[in-house]
C-alpha positions in Angstrom: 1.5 -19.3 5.8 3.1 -22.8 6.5 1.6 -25.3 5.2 0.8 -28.0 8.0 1.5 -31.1 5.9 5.0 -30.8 6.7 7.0 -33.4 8.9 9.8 -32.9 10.8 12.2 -35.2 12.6 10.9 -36.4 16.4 13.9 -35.6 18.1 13.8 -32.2 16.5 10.3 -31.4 17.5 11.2 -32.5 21.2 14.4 -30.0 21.1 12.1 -27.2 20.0 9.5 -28.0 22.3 12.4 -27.2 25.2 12.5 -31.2 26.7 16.5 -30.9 26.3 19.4 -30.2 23.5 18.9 -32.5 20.2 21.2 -35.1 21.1 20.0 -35.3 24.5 16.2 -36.2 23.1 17.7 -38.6 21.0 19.0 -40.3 24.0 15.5 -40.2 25.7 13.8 -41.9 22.6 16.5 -44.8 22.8 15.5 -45.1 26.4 11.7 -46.1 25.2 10.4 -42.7 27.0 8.7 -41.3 24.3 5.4 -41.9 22.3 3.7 -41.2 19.4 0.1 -41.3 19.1 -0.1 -43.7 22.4 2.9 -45.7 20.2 5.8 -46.3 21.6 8.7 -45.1 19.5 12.6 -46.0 19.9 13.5 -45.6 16.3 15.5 -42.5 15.7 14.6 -40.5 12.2 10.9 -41.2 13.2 8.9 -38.2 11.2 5.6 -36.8 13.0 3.3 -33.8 11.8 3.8 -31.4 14.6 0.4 -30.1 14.2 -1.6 -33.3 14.5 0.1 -35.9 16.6 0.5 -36.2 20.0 3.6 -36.8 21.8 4.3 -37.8 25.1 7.7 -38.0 26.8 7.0 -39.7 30.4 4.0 -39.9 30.1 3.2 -35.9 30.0 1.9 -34.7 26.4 3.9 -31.7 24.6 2.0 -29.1 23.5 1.5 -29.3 19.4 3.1 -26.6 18.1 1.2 -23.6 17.2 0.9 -22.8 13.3 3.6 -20.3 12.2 2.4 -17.5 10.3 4.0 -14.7 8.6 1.9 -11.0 7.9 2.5 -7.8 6.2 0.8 -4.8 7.4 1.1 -2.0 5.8 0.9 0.4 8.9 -0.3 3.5 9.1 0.4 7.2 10.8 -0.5 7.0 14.8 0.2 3.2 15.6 3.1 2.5 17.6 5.3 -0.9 16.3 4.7 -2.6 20.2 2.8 -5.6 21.3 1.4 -3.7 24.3 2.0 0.1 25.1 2.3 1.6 28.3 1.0 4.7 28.1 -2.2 3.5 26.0 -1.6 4.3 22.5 -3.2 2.6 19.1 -0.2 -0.3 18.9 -0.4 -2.0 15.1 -1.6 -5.4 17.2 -5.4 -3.5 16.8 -5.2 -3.6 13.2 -4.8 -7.4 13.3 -8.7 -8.3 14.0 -8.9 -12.0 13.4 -5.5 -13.2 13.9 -5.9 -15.2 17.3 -2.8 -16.4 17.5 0.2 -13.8 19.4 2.8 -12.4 17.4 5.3 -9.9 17.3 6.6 -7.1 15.1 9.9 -8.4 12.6 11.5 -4.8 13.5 10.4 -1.6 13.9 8.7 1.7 12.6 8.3 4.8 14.4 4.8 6.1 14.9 5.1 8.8 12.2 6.0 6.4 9.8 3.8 4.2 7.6 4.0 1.5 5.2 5.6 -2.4 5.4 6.0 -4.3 8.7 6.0 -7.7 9.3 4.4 -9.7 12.3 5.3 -12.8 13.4 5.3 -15.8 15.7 8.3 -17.8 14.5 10.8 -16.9 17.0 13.5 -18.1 14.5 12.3 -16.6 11.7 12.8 -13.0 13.4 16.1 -13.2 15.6 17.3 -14.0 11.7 15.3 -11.2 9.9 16.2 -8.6 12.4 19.9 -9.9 13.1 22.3 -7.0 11.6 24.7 -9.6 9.2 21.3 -10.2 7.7 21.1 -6.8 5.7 17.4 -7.0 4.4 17.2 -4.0 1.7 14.3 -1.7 3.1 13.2 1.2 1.0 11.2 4.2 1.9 9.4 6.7 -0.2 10.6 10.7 1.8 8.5 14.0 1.8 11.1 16.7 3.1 11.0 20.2 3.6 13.5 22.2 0.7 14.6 21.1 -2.9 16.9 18.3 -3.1 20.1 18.1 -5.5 21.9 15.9 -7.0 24.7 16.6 -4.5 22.0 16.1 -1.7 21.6 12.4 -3.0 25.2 11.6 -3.8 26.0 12.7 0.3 23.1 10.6 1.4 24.4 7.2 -1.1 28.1 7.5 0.0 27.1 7.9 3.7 26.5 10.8 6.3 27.4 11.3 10.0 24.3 10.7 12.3 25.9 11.0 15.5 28.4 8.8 16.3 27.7 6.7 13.2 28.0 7.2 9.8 25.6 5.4 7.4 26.6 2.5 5.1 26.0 3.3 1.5 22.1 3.7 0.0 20.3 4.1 -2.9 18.6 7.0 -3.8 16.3 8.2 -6.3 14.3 12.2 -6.7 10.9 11.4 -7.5 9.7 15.5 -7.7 10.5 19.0 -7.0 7.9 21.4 -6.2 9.7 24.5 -6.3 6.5 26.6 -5.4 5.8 24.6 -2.5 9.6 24.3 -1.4 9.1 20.2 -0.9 10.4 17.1 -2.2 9.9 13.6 -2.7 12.3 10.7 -3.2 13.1 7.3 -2.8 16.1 5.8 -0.5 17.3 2.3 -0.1 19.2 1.7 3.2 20.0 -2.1 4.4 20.5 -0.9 8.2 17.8 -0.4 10.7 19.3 2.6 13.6 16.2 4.2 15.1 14.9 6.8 13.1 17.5 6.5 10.5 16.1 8.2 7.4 14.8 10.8 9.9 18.8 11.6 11.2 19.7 11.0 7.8 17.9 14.0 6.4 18.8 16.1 8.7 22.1 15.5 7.8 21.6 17.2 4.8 19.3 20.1 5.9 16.5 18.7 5.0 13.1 18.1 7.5 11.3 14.7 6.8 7.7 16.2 6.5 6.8 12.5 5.8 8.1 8.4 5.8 6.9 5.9 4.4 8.3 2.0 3.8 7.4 1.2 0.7 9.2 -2.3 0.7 10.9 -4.7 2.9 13.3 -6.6 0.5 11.2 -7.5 -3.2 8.0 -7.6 -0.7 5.9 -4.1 -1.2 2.9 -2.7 0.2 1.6 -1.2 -3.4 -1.6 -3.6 -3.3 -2.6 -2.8 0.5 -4.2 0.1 1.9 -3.4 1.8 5.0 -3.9 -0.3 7.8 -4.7 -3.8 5.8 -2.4 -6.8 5.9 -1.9 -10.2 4.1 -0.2 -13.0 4.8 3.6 -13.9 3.5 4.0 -16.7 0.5 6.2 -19.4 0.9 8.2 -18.1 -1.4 8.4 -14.3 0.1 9.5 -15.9 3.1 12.3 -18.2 1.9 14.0 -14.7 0.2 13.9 -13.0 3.2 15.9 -16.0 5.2 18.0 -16.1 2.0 
């Protein structure tokens, strides 16, 4: 979570706060329009804590700016990834009991598939998550239907045709073979996010998804929550995914 001790510049906070472009608020605190704290301020640079001050801008108060916060949920079977669904459904916003303040899913997971999502209400934060140049490594832990080989794995690594598209290369990694039940489990890597990807993928390769689950989003894993419990994001956790 952000910490709220941090400053930022005034003619920044009036740009975010939507009063006009950056150099356009700059011009408005030269004019002597804007206060701080009842003060009158005309000094560009000026720092203010956007959580804790009050500014004005003739004579009308901005809103302080709500605290940003950054959650992992590790979601289970049956929710759909949706602020609000139409046709009534469990949506993963019901798992988040005391967060008051609205935020919105960083990307998506199907409702068949568990494991890591992140929620948030920096705006910024996920246009540059979900953006596709960004290429955050997601991995997911697959149940499918048939033994996988080696050749299996090696097809789904170098990239397979999922109508109209083929995938960009992955990671892979068989975790077991149950040749009694006819199932198996392995790990994939993918840094692309088409809808129901892993799905289309192994189908590809004749084999059913029997189960999906996102075991990571980048280094940040859901191995110390339980199904539907969530924490929030370090500092640090939050820098490497913008990195």
């Amino acid at each position: 979570m952000e910490e709220k001790n941090n400053e930022v510049r005034l003619q920044k906070f009036l740009a975010d706060s939507g009063v006009a472009s950056r150099r356009k608020c700059e011009e408005i605190i030269l004019e002597g329009r804007v206060k701080v704290n009842e003060k009158l301020i005309t000094k560009l640079g000026t720092k203010i804590n956007p959580y804790e001050d009050f500014v004005e801008v003739d004579g009308k108060i901005l809103k302080r700016q709500d605290e940003k916060v950054y959650i992992l949920l590790n979601k289970p079977i049956g929710y759909v990834t949706t602020v609000k669904d139409q046709f009534k459904r469990d949506t993963v916003m019901d798992l988040l009991k005391n967060i008051k303040l609205r935020v919105v899913p960083v990307g998506r997971l199907d409702m068949y598939t568990s494991g890591a999502l992140i929620l948030s209400n920096d705006g910024e934060f996920v246009n540059k998550v979900t953006h596709p140049s960004h290429e955050i490594e997601k991995t997911y832990n697959v149940t499918v239907k048939g033994e996988v080989t080696k050749e299996d794995m090696k097809k789904l690594e170098n990239g397979v045709d999922i109508g109209n598209y083929i995938t960009k290369p992955a990671k892979t990694k068989i975790l077991k073979i149950d040749g009694s039940k006819k199932i198996s489990r392995f790990q994939i890597t993918i840094h692309e996010g088409k809808n129901r990807q892993i799905r289309k993928m192994c189908k590809a390769i004749n084999k059913p998804v029997l189960a999906l689950h996102r075991s990571a989003i980048g280094k940040i894993n859901v191995k110390d929550l339980k199904l539907g419990e969530y924490r929030f994001l370090t500092n640090k956790e939050i820098e490497d995914l913008i990195k």
